[in-house]
C-alpha positions as CSV (number, residue, x, y, z in Angstrom):
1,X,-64.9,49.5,-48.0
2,X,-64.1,53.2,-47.8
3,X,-62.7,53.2,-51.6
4,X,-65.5,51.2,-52.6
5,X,-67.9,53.7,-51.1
6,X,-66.3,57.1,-52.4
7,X,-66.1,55.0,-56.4
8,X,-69.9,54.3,-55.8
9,X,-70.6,58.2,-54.5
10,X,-68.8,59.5,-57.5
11,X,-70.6,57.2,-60.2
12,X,-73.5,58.1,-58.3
13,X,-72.8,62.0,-58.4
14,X,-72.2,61.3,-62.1
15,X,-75.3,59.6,-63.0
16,X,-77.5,62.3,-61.5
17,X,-75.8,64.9,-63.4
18,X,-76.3,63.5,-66.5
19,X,-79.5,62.8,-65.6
20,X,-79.9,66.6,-64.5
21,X,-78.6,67.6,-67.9
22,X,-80.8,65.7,-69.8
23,X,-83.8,66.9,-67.9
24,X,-82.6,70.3,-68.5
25,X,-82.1,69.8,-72.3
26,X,-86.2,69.3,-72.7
27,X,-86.9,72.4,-71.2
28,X,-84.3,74.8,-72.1
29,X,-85.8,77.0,-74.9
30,X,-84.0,76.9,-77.9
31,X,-82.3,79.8,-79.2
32,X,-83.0,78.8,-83.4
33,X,-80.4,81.1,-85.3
34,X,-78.8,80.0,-88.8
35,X,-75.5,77.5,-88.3
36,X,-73.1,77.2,-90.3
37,X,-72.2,73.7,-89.8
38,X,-68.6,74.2,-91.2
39,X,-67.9,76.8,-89.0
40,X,-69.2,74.3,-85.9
41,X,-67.5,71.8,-87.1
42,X,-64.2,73.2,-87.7
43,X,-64.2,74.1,-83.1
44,X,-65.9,70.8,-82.7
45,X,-62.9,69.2,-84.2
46,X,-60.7,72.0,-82.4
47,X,-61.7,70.9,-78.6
48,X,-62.0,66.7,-79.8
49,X,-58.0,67.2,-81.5
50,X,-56.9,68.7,-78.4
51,X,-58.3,67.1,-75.7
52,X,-57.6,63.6,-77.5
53,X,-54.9,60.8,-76.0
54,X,-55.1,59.1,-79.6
55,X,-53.9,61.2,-82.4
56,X,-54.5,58.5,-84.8
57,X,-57.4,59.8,-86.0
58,X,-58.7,60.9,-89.3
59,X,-61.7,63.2,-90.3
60,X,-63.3,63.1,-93.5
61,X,-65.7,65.7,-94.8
62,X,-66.5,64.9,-98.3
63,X,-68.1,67.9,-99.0
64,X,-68.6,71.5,-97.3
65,X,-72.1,71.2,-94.9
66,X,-75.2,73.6,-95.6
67,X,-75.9,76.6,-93.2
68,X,-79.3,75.3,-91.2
69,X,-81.8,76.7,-88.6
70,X,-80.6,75.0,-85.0
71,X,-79.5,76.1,-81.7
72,X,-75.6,76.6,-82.3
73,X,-75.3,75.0,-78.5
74,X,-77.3,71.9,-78.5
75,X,-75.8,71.3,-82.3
76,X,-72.6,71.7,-80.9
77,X,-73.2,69.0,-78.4
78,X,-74.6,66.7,-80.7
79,X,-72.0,66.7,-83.1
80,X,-69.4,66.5,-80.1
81,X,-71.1,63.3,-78.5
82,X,-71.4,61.5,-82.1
83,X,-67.9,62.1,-82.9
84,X,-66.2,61.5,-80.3
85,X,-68.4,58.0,-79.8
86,X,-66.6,57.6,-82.8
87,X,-63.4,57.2,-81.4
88,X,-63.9,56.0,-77.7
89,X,-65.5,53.0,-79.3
90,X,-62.6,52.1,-81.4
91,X,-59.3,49.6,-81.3
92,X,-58.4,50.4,-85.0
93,X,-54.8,51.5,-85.4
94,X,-55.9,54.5,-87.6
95,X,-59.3,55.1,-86.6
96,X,-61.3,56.9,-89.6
97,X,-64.2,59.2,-88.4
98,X,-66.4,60.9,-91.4
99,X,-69.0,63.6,-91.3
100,X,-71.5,64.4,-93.9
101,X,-74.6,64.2,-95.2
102,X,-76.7,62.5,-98.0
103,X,-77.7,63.9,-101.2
104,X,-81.3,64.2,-102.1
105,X,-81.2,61.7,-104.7
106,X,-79.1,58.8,-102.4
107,X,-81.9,56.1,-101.3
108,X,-82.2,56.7,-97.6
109,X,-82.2,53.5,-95.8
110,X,-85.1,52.0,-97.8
111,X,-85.2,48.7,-95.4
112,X,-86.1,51.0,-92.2
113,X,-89.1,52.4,-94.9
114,X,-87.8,56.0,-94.6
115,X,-87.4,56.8,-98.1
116,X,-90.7,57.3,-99.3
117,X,-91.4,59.2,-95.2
118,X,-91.1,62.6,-94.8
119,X,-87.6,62.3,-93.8
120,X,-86.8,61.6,-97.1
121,X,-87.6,65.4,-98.1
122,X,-85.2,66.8,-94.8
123,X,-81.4,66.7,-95.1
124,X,-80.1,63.1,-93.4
125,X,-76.3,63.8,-91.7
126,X,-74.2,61.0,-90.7
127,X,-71.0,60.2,-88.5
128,X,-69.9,57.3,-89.4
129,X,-66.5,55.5,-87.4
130,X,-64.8,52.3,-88.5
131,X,-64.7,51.2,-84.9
132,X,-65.7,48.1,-82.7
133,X,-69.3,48.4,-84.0
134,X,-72.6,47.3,-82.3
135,X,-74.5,43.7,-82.3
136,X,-77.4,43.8,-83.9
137,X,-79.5,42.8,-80.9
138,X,-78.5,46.2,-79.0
139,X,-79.4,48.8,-82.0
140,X,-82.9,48.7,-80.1
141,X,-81.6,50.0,-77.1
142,X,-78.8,52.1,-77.5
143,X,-80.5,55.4,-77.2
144,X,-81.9,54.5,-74.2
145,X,-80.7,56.1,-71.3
146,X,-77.9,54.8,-69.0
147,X,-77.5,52.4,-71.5
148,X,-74.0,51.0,-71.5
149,X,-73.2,48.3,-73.5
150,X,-69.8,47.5,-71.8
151,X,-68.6,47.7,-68.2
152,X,-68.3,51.0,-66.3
153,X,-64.5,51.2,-66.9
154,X,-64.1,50.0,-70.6
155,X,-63.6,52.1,-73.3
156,X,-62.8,55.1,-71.1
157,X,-66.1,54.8,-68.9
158,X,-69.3,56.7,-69.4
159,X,-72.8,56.8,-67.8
160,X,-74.6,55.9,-70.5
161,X,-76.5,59.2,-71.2
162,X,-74.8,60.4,-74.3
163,X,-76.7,59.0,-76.9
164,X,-80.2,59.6,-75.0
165,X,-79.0,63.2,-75.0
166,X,-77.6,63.0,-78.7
167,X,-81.4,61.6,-79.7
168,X,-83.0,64.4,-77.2
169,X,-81.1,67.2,-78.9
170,X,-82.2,65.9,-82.6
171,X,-85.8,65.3,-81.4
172,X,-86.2,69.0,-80.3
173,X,-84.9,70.4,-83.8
174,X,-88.0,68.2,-85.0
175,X,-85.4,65.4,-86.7
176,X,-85.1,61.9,-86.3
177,X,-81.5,59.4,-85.3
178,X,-81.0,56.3,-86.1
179,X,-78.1,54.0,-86.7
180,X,-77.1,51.2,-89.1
181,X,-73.8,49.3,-87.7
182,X,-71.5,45.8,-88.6
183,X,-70.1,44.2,-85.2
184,X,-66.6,44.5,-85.2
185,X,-66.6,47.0,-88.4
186,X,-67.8,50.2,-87.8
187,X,-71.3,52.4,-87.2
188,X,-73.3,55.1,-88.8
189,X,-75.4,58.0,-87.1
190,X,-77.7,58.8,-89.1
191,X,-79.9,62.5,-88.4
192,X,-82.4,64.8,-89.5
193,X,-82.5,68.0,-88.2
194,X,-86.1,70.9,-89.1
């Protein structure tokens, strides 16, 4: 019973901190500066390659990222959380993540009716993963916090609070997420950011 209490005190203790650092994310003024997203990407990639178990993972960048307007930190942390979703929800043998964004002329999810919106005129980014992929029934609800779509312990465990905090982070750079995913093939993030 003593076990079972301590596990429960420390998924408690880890809940309230993400809930803390969420909290904190709405309030904390942002520090707007030009990013160069290579540059963030290249230690993003850094920290993820060393602090991975699986090295059987490969990043593609099809083309060099612009400079934008953000908060280096929260960017940082977006990028982090997407990518590394990337490969915590994955069984693939080589597990392919790529990181990008969509020319101005590629349609832009026309079924969600975003093309002809003003996100259509803002630079859409994208992580997309060929991992385990997400029923359509949970798309709805993945971005809401605490949201786990598997038990505590699967898939190297979690709170739930990334995603809320990935769509927090995007909201305050006045952008948009939202994800277009195959069950059991892979996911896309898709992002605007200013």
């Amino acid at each position: 019973k003593l076990n079972t209490l301590m596990r429960l005190a420390h998924r408690m203790e880890d809940l309230i901190n993400s809930l803390l650092h969420y909290s904190r994310l709405g309030r904390a003024e942002l520090l707007l500066k030009p990013v160069d997203l290579n540059d963030l990407l290249a230690g993003v990639l850094d920290v993820i390659k060393a602090s991975a178990r699986d090295t059987q993972v490969k990043f593609e960048i099809p083309h060099p990222l612009p400079t934008i307007e953000g908060d280096r930190t929260q960017l940082n942390e977006l990028f982090t959380n997407l990518i590394s979703n990337g490969i915590k929800y994955n069984r693939q043998e080589q597990k392919i993540i790529e990181i990008g964004y969509l020319d101005p002329g590629d349609p832009v999810l026309p079924e969600q009716g975003i093309k002809h919106s003003p996100i259509a005129l803002k630079t859409v980014f994208y992580v997309r993963d060929n991992g385990i992929g997400i029923r359509e029934r949970h798309l709805d609800s993945i971005f809401r916090i605490f949201k786990r779509l598997h038990g505590q312990k699967k898939y190297g465990g979690g709170t739930g609070a990334g995603l809320t905090i990935a769509k927090k982070i995007v909201e305050r750079h006045e952008g948009e997420i939202w994800v277009k995913s195959t069950y059991t093939e892979g996911s896309t993030f898709y992002f605007t950011l200013q």
